[in-house]
C-alpha positions in Angstrom: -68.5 -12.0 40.6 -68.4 -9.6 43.5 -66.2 -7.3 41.6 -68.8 -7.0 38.8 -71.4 -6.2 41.0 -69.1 -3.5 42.6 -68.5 -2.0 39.6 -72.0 -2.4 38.1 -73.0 -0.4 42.0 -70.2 1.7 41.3 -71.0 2.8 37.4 -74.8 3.2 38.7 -74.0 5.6 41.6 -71.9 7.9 38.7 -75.4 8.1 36.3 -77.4 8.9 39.1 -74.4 11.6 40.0 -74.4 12.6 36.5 -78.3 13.0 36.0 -78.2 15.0 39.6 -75.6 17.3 38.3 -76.9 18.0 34.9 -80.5 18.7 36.5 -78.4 21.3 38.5 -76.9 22.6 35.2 -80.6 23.2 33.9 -81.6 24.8 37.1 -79.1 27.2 36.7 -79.8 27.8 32.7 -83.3 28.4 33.3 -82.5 31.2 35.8 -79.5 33.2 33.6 -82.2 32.9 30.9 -85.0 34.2 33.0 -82.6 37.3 34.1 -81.3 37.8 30.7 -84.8 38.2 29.4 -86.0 41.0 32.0 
């Protein structure tokens, strides 16, 4: 049982991670589109 709730902590931790990084990603997007468009 403890394992499963490591890994259930563990595979959490990389969504969160994942939903940081792709917000990043959009941030980023938004501003090359912005430049490209002046």
């Amino acid at each position: 049982m403890p394992c499963d709730s490591q890994t259930n902590t563990l595979s959490q931790l990389q969504s969160a991670y994942l939903e940081f990084k792709l917000g990043e990603l959009q941030r980023q997007l938004e501003q090359l589109i912005l430049i490209s468009q002046l």
